[in-house]
N, C-alpha and C positions, 0 to 999 in steps of 0.2 A: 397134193396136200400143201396148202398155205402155211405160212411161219408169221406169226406175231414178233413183231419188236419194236419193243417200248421207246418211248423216246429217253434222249438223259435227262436229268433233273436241266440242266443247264439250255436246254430248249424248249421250253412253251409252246405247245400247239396251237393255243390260242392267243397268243403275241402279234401286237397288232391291230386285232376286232376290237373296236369300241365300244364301250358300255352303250343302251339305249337312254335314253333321258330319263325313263321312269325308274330304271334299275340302279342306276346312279343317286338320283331322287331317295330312295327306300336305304342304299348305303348310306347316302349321310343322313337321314334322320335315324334308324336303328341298327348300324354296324361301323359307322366311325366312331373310334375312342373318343370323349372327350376329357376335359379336367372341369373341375366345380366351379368353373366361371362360364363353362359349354365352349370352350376353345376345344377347335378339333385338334388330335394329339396325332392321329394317322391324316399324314400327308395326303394319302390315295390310297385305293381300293387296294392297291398290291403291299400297300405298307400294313393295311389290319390283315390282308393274309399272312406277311412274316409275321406278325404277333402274332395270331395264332397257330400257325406251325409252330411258332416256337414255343408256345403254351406247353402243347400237345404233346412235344416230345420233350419235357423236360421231366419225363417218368421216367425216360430211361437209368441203366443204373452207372454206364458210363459216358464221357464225356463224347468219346468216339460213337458209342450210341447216339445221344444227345444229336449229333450233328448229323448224322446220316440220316436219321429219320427226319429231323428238320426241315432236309434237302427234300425227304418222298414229300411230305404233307405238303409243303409250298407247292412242290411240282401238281401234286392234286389238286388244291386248290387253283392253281393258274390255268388248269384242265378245266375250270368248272365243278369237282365234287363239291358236297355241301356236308359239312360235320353234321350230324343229328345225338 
């Protein structure tokens, strides 16, 4: 019988693999931030992932929540999940 273990939040599996040209493409046209002059406000593709990790977990009802899930949602996103 095989055992599953997750990585920590603090190592990315996919750290490393670069974006393809098209999917990079499609981030900066509909997933980089920008502000009302169209200046991008997210550095890179891993800086709108922390915004939104950090979006997502700011439901929680404490701070120590707040930050741990933080940590999963980033780690998910740097894995590839996609919020829906």
């Amino acid at each position: 019988m095989s055992r599953i273990t997750p990585l920590p939040a603090s190592q990315p599996a996919a750290a490393g693999i670069p974006l393809q040209a098209t999917s990079l493409d499609i981030w900066r046209q509909k997933y980089c931030l920008r502000d009302t002059d169209g200046k991008p406000l997210d550095r890179d593709i891993d800086a709108t992932f922390q915004r939104v990790a950090h979006a997502i977990a700011e439901v929680e009802a404490t701070p120590q929540l707040r930050r741990h899930w933080n940590e999963e949602f980033l780690w998910a996103l740097r894995q590839g999940a996609i919020p829906a």
